[in-house]
N, C-alpha and C positions, 0 to 999 in steps of 0.2 A: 208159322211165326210162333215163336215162346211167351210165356205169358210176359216175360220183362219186357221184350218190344214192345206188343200191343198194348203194354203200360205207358212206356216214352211215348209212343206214338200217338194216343189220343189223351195223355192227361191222366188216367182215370187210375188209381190205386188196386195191387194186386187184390187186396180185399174186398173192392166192389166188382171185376171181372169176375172171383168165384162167386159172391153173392149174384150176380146176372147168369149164369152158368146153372145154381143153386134154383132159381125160379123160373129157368126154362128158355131165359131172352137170348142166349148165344150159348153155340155146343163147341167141342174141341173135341180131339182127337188124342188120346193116351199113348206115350210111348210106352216099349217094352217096360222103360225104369219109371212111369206113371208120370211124367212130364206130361201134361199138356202142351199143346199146338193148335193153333187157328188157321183157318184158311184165309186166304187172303179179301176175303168179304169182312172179316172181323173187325175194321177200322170202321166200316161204315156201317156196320150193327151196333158197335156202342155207340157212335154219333147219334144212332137214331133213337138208341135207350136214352143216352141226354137229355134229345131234343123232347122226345116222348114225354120224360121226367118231368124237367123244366117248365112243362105245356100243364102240369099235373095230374096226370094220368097216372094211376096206380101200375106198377106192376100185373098185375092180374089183367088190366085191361093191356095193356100192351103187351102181353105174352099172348093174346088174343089174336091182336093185331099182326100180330107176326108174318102169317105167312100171306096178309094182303097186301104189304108191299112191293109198288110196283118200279121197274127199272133200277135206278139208284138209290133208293130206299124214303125219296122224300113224297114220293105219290101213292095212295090207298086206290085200290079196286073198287068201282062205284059199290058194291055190296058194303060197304064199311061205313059208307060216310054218314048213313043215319047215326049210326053206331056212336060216331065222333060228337054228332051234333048233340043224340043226349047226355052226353058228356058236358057240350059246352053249355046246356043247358039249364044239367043239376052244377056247375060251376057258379055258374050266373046265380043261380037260385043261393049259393052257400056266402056266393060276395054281399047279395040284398041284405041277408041277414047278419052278416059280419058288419055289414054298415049299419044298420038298425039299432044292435046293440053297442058299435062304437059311440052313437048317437045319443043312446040313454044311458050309456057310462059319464058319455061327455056333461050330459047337463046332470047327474048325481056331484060331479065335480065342479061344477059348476054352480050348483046350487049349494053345496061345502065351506065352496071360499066366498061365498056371500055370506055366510052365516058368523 
């Protein structure tokens, strides 16, 4: 498939397939004239960059993840899942403090319009 299909097909703009291509998350094949072509796994490799994305996982870490995908691409290899979990871990950790400091934004503002 050319890269304009795998574009229609899952949404995702030529610019972000070579950037996923560029950091190692989905490979293609060169024609003679340097066309790219995907095999037909390519629909569900971006979905899982999406989904990956979406989850907030860096690039890095999901180029990691890559080759523990198991069947359809939405199951990890039990070797992964600790892997995941410090992820969801230091996420949790980055929300606490995101909420801490909405909290003492909130009363510096709060304490503004009293004044």
């Amino acid at each position: 498939m050319k890269i304009g299909e795998l574009c229609r097909e899952t949404g995702v703009t030529v610019r972000l397939l070579r950037y996923y291509e560029a950091q190692g998350l989905l490979t293609s094949q060169r024609s003679q004239g340097g066309h790219r072509h995907y095999g037909p796994e390519a629909p569900a490799t971006v979905t899982r960059i999406r989904t990956l994305l979406a989850a907030g996982l860096p690039t890095r870490v999901i180029r990691e993840l890559t080759p523990c995908f198991v069947g359809d691409g939405t199951e990890v290899q039990a070797c992964v899942v600790d892997h995941l979990r410090t992820q969801l871990t230091e996420m949790d950790s980055r929300i606490a403090d995101l909420t801490q400091a909405r909290t003492a934004l909130g009363g510096i503002l709060e304490a503004s319009t009293r004044a």
